[in-house]
C-alpha positions as CSV (number, residue, x, y, z in Angstrom):
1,X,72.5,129.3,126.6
2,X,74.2,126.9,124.4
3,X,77.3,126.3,121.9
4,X,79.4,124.7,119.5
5,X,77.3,121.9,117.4
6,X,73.6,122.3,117.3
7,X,72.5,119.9,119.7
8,X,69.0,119.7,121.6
9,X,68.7,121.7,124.9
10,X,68.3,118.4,126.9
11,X,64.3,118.0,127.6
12,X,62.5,117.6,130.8
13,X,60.3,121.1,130.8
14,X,57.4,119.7,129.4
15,X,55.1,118.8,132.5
16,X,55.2,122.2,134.7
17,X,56.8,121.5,138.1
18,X,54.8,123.3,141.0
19,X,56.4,126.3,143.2
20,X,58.5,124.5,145.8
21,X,59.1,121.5,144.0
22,X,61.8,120.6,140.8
23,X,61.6,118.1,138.1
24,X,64.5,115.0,138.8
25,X,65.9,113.4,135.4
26,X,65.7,109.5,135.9
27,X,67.6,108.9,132.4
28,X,67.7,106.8,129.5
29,X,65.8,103.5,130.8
30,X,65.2,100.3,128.1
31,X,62.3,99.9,126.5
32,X,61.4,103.9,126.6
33,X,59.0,105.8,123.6
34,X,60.3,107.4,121.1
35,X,59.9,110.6,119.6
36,X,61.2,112.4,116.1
37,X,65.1,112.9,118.7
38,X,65.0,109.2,119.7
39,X,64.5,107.4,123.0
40,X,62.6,110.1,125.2
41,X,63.8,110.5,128.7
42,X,61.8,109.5,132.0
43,X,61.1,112.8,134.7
44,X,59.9,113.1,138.0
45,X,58.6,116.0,140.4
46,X,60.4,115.8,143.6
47,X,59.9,117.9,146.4
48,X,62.0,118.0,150.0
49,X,63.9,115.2,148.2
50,X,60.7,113.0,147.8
51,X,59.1,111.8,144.5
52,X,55.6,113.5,144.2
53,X,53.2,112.4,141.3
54,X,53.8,110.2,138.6
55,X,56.7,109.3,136.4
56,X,57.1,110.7,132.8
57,X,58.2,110.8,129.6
58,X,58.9,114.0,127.7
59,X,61.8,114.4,124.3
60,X,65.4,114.3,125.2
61,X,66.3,117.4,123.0
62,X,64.0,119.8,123.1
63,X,62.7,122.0,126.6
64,X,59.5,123.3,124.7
65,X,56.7,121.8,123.7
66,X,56.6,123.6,120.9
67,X,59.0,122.3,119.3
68,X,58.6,118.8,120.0
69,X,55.2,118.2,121.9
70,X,55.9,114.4,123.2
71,X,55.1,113.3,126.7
72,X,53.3,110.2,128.4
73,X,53.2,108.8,131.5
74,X,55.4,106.2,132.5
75,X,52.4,103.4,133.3
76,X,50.0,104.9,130.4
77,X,48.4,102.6,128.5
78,X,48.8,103.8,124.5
79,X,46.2,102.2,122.3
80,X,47.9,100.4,118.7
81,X,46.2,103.2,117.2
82,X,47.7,106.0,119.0
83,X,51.2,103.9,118.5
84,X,50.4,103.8,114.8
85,X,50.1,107.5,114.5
86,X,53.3,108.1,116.5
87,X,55.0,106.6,114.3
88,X,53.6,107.5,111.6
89,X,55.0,111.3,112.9
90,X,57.8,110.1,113.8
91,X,58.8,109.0,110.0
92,X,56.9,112.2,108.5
93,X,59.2,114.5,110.3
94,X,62.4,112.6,109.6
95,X,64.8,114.4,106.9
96,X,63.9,114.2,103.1
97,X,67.3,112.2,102.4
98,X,68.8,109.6,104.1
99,X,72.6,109.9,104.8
100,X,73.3,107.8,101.9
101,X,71.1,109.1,99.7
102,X,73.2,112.7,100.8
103,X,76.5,111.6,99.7
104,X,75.6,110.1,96.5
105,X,74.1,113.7,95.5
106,X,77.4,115.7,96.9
107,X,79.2,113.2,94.5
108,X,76.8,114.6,91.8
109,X,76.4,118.2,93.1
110,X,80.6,118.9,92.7
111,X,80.7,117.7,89.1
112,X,78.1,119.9,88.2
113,X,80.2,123.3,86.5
114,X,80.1,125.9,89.1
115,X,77.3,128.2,87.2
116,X,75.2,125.3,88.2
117,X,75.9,124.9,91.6
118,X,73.0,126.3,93.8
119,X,71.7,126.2,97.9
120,X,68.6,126.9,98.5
121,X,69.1,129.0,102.0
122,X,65.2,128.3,103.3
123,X,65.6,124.5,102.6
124,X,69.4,124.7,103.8
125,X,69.6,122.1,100.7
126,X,71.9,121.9,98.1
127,X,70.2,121.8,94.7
128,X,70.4,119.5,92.0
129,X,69.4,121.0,88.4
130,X,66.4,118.7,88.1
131,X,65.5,120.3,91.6
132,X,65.7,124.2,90.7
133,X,61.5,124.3,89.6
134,X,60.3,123.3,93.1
135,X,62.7,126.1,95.0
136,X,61.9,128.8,92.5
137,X,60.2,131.2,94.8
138,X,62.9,130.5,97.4
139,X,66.0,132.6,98.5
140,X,68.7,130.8,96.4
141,X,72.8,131.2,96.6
142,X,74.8,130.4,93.2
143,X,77.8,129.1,92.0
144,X,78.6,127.5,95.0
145,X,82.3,127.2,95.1
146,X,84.9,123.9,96.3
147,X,86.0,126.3,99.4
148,X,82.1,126.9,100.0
149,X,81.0,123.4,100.3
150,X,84.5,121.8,102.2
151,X,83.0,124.8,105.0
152,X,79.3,124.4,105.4
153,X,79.4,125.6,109.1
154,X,79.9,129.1,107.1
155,X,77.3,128.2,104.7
156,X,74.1,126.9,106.8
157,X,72.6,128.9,108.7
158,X,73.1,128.6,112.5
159,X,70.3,127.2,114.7
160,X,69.8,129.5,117.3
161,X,67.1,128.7,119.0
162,X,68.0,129.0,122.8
163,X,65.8,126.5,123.8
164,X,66.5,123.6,121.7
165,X,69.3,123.6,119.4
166,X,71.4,127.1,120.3
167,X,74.0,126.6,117.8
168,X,76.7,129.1,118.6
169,X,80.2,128.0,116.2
170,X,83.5,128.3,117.8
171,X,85.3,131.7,116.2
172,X,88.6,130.7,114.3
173,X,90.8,131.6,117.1
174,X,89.6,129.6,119.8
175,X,89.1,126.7,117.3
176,X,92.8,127.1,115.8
177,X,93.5,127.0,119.7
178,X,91.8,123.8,120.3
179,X,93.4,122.1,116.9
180,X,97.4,123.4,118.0
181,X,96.6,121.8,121.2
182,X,95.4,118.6,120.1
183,X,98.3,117.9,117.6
184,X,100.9,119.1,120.5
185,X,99.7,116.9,123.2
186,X,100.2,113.5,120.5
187,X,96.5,113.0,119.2
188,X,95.7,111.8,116.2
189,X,92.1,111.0,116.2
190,X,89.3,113.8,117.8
191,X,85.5,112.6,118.3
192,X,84.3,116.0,117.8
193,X,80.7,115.7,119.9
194,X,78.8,118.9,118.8
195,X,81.4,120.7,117.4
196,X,81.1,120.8,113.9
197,X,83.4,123.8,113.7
198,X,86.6,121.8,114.7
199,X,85.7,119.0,112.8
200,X,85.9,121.1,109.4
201,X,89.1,122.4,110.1
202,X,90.0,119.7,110.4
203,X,88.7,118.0,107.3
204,X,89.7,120.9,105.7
205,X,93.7,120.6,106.4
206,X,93.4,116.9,105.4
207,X,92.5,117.6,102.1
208,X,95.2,120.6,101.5
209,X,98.3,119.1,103.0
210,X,100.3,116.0,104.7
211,X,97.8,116.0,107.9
212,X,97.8,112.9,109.9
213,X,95.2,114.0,112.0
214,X,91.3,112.5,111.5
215,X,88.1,113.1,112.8
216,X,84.5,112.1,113.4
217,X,81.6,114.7,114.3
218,X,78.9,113.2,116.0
219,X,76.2,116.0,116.1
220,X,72.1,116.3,116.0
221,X,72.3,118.8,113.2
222,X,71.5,116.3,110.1
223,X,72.3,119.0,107.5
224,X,75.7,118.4,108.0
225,X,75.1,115.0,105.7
226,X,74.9,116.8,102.7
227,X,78.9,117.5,102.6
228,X,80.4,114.3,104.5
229,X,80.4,110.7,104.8
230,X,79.3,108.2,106.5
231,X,82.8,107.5,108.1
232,X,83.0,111.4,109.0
233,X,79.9,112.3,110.2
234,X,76.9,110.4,112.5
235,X,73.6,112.0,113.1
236,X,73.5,111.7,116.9
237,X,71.8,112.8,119.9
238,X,74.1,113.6,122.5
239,X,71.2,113.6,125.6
240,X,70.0,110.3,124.7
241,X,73.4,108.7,123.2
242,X,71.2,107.9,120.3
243,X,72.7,107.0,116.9
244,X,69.5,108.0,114.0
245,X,71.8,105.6,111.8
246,X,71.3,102.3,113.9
247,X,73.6,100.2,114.6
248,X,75.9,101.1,111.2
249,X,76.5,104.6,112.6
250,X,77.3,102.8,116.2
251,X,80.1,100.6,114.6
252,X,81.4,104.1,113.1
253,X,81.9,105.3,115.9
254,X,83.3,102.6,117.7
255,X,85.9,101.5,114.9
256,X,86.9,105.6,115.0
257,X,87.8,105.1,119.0
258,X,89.7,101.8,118.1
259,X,93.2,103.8,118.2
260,X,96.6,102.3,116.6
261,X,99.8,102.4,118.5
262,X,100.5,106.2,117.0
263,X,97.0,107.4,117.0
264,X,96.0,108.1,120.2
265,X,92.0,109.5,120.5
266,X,90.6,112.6,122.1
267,X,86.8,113.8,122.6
268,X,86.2,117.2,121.7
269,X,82.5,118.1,123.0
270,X,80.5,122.2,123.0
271,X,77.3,120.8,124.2
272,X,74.2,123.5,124.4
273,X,74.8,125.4,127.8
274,X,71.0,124.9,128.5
275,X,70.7,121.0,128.7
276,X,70.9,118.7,131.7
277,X,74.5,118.3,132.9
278,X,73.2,114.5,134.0
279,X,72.0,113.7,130.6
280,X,74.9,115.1,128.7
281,X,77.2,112.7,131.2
282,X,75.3,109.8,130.9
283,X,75.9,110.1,127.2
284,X,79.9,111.0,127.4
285,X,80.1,108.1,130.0
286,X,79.0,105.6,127.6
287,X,81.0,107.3,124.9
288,X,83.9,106.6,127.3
289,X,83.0,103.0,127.9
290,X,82.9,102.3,124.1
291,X,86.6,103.5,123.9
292,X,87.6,101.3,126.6
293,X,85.9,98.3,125.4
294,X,88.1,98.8,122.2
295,X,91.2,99.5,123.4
296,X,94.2,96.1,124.7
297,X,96.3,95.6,127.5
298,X,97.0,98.8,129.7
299,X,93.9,100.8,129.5
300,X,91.9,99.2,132.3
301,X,92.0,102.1,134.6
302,X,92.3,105.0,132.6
303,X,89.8,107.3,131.0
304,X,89.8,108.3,127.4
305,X,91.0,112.0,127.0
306,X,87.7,114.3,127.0
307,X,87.9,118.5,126.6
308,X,84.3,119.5,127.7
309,X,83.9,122.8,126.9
310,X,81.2,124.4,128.7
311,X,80.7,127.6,131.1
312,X,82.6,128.0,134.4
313,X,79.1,128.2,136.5
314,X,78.5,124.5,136.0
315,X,82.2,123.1,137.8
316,X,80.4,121.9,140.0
317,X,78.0,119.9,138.1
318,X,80.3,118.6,135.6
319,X,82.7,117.7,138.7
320,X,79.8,115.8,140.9
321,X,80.0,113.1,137.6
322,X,83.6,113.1,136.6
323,X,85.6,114.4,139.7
324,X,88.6,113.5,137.6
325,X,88.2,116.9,135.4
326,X,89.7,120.0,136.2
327,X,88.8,123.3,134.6
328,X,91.3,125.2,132.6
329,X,91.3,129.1,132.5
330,X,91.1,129.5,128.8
331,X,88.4,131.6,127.7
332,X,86.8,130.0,124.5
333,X,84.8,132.6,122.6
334,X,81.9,132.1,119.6
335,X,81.4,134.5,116.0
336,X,77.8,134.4,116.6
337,X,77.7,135.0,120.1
338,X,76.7,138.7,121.0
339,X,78.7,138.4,124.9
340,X,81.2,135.2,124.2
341,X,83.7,137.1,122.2
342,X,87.5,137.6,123.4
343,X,89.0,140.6,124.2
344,X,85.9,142.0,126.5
345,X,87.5,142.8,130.5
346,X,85.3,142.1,133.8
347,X,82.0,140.7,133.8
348,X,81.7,140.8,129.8
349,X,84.9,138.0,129.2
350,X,83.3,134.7,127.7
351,X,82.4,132.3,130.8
352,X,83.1,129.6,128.6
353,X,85.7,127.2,129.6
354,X,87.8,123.8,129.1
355,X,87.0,120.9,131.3
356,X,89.7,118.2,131.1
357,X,90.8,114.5,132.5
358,X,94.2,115.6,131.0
359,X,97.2,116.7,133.4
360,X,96.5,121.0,134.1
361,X,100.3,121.1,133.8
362,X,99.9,120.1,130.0
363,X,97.4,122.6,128.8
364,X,99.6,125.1,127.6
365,X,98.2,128.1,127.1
366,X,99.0,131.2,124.9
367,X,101.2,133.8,126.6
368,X,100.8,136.7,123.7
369,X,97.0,136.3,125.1
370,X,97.7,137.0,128.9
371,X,97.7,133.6,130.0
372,X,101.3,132.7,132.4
373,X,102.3,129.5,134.5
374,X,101.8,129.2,137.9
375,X,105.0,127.1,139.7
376,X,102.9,126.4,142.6
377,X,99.4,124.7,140.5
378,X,101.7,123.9,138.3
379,X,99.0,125.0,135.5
380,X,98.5,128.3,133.5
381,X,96.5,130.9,134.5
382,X,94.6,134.0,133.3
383,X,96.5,137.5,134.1
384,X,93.9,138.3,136.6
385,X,93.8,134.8,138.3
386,X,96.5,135.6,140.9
387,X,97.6,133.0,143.7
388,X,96.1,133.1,147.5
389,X,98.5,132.2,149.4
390,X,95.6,131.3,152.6
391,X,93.7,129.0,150.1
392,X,96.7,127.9,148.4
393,X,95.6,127.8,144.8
394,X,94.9,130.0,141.8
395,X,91.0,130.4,143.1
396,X,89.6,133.0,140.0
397,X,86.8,131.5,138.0
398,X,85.8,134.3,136.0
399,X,89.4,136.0,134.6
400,X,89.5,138.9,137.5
401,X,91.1,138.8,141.1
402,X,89.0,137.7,143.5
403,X,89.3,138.1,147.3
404,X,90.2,136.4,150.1
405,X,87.2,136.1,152.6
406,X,88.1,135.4,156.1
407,X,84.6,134.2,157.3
408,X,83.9,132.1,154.6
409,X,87.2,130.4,154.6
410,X,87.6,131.0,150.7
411,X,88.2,133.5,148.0
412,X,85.1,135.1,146.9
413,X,84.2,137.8,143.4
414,X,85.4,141.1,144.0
415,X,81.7,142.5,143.9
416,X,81.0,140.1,146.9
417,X,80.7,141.0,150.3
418,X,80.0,138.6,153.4
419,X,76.1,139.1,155.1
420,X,76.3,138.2,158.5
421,X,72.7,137.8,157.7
422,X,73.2,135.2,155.4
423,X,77.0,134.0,156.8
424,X,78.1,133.8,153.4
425,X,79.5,136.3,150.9
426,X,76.7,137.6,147.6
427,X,76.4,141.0,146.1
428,X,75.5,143.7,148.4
429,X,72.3,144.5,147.0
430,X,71.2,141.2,147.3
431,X,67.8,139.4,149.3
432,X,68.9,138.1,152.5
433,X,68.1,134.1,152.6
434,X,69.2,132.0,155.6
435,X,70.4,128.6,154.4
436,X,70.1,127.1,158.1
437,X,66.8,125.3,157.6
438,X,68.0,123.8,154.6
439,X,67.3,123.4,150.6
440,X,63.9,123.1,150.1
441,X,64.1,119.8,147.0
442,X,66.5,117.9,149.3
443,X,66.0,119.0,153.0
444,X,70.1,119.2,153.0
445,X,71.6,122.6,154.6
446,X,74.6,124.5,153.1
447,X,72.4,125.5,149.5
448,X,69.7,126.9,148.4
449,X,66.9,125.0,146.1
450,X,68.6,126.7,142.5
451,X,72.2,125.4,143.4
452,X,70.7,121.6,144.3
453,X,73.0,119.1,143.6
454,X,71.0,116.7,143.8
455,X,68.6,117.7,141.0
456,X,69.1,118.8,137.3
457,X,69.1,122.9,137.1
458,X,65.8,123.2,135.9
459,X,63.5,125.5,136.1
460,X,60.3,125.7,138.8
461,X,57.8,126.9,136.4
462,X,55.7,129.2,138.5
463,X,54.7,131.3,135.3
464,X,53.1,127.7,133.5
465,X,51.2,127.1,137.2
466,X,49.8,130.6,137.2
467,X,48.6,130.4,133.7
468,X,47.0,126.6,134.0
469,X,45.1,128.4,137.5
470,X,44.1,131.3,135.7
471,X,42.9,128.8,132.7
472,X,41.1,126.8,135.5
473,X,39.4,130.6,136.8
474,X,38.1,131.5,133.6
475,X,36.9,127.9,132.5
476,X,34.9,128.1,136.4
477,X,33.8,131.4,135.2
478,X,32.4,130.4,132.1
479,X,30.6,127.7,133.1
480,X,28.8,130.0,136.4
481,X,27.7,132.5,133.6
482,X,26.4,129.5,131.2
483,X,24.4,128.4,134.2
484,X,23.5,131.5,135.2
485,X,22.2,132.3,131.6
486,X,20.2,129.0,131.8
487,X,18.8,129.7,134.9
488,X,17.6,133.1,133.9
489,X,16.1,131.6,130.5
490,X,14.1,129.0,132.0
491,X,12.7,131.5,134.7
492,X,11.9,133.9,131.5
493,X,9.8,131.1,129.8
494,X,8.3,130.4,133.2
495,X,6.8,134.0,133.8
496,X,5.8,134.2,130.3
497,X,3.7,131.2,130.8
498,X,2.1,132.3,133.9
499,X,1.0,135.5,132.4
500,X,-0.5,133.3,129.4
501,X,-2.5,131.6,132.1
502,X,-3.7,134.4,134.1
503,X,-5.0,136.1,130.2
């Protein structure tokens, strides 16, 4: 699952892991191919902790190799030719424009009179008159107005392929949310990373009214070209912190994070809930370091101001990199999402949440919406996130009371109820698993192999084993009944001779 800005799902599924074992993300490392996303990332198979089998490559944005197909071995040797060919792909699936060549033809495309003004909604493209012939059998929107183009989120369509972009776009409320915030706690300047949503409400209240604030959105999705700049939007991958525009797009960016006295700078990220946390990290980390290396006197040991918005179920993950964060209670909800919407009780609220390196105690939430303060966490809380007095905190994750479990020594889902089996609270269907002789990637006791924290959340691909087996089966098979059908053949032309000789 994924949200916000269209960005890859984070790689790393391409070589099928065998049952027991789980594929390790060794990162960005110099020197690395490259695919049509950039940079691609190395991967291992590890197993009881262990590295098993060679190292690999595979694309840093997409987990299917369907939709981007590269992998190679870390110590392959690739012929010239074979390099040649990459990259000839590489620049055959690049977009038609460049970002330049984007802005000059918005310049054009908003003096045309509006009867003129047309988008061609299977190229996601806006036309140009001289264009109109080519996209004549295509689906085409007219007189596209001002207010249309100054909002393209509302006029492209939204990628939504789970696996690899999962565009989901923040719904008004939770963005107006998000904007209130930001100009109440002082900033001036928001890095929008995959959130194209903010970044046009933004853009859009700078060109009604006196609006100091600015912003930059950084995002994979290069249709977004078409309606800004160069100094308001970078085509960017946010799992390989790779900038398609070189190093011009790089010194955007930077010169953006360079903050004046008043102008203080937040990040704003909604990566795609299905990449790897330690990819996505990686890339904020260096996002970080670039604001640091900008900034005077004063800065050395503090962090720039970061809201990662991203599901409740991953604290722990986003925690293990940046133990600084702390997760807010508000529930940030999506118009295209069919379960992330507001307003839904129990299991069906939106699990999507704000992880911050700001003080809790300054994220005010809205009380109209059922949020109140807590004088003891000295934070706001959802109406069902009541205090335990044993654990001494506001322990809810999920917007209902939870319930105080003796055994465990914490506060546990209502729906949860302790297995002496197990010595641990679950659901009281649920399979009995004893986590005494340890997780089976790291040999480390206290979790199981799918909660490893050790190892990216990624999937052991039993189903991809089974099929390559039964591949295998049915190849053996073949080949016994081609022999066999050779075998029989000869010994027919054999017994036909011997009768000739007998005649």
């Amino acid at each position: 699952m994924a949200a916000g800005g269209g960005a890859g799902a984070g790689g790393g599924r391409h070589q099928a892991a065998a049952p027991g074992s789980a594929l390790a993300l060794l990162g960005a490392v110099p020197g690395a191919p490259s695919c049509p996303h950039g940079p691609a990332l190395l991967f291992v198979k590890v197993s009881h902790g262990r590295e098993e089998g060679r190292r690999f490559y595979a694309c840093s944005a997409c987990r299917d190799r369907k939709d981007c197909n590269f992998f190679q071995w870390e110590d392959e040797k690739v012929s010239e030719t074979r390099l040649a060919a990459r990259e000839e792909y590489n620049r055959n699936h690049q977009p038609p424009f460049t970002h330049r060549q984007n802005v000059e033809r918005y310049k054009n495309f908003v003096l045309l009179p509006l009867s003129k003004r047309r988008f061609c909604q299977e190229c996601q493209q806006l036309l140009l008159p001289a264009e109109w012939g080519k996209h004549s059998s295509h689906q085409i929107l007219c007189d596209i107005s001002t207010a249309q183009s100054r909002s393209p989120s509302q006029l492209l369509y939204p990628l939504e392929n789970k696996k690899t972009n999962a565009q989901y776009l923040f719904a008004n409320r939770s963005c107006q949310f998000l904007l209130d915030l930001i100009i109440s706690l002082g900033f001036r300047r928001v890095l929008c990373v995959g959130t194209p949503r903010l970044h046009e409400m933004i853009q859009l209240k700078a060109s009604q009214e006196d609006f100091r604030v600015r912003s930059l959105l950084l995002d994979i999705d290069f249709r977004y070209s078409q309606f800004y700049t160069e100094d308001e939007f970078c085509h960017y991958n946010m799992f390989n912190h790779y900038f398609f525009g070189g190093e011009a797009a790089h010194e955007t960016c930077r010169k953006f994070l360079h903050q004046d006295k008043d102008e203080r700078v937040i990040m704003v990220t909604d990566p795609p809930f299905g990449g790897l946390v330690e990819a996505l990290a990686s890339s904020f980390k260096k996002l970080m370091a670039m604001w640091k290396e900008t900034e005077k006197e004063g800065y050395e040991n503090q962090e720039m101001p970061v809201f990662w918005i991203f599901p409740y179920f991953f604290e722990s993950r986003i925690l293990e990199f940046f133990p600084s964060f702390r997760m807010m209670d508000y529930q940030v909800d999506y118009d295209n999402h069919a379960l992330y919407k507001h307003g839904k009780t129990g299991r069906r609220q939106s699990p999507v949440r704000i992880f911050t390196n700001l003080s809790p105690s300054m994220i005010v939430l809205p009380v109209e919406e059922g949020y109140r303060f807590c004088a003891i966490c000295q934070r706001y809380v959802s109406s069902g996130n009541q205090h335990c007095e044993i654990c001494n905190s506001c322990t809810s994750k999920d917007g209902r009371q939870w319930k105080h479990c003796s055994l465990c020594k914490k506060c546990v889902k209502p729906s949860w109820f302790h297995c002496n089996n197990c010595n641990c609270c679950a659901l009281q269907n649920h399979t009995c698993e004893k986590t005494d002789a340890g997780c089976f990637v790291c040999g480390k006791e206290g979790h199981k192999r799918s909660t490893c924290p050790s190892l990216s959340r990624t999937r052991t691909s039993c189903q991809a084993d089974k099929k390559q087996r039964q591949k295998t089966l049915k190849r053996v098979k073949i080949g016994i009944h081609k022999r066999l059908a050779m075998k029989h053949a000869i010994f027919s032309r054999r017994k036909i001779k011997n009768k000739k000789k007998k005649t």
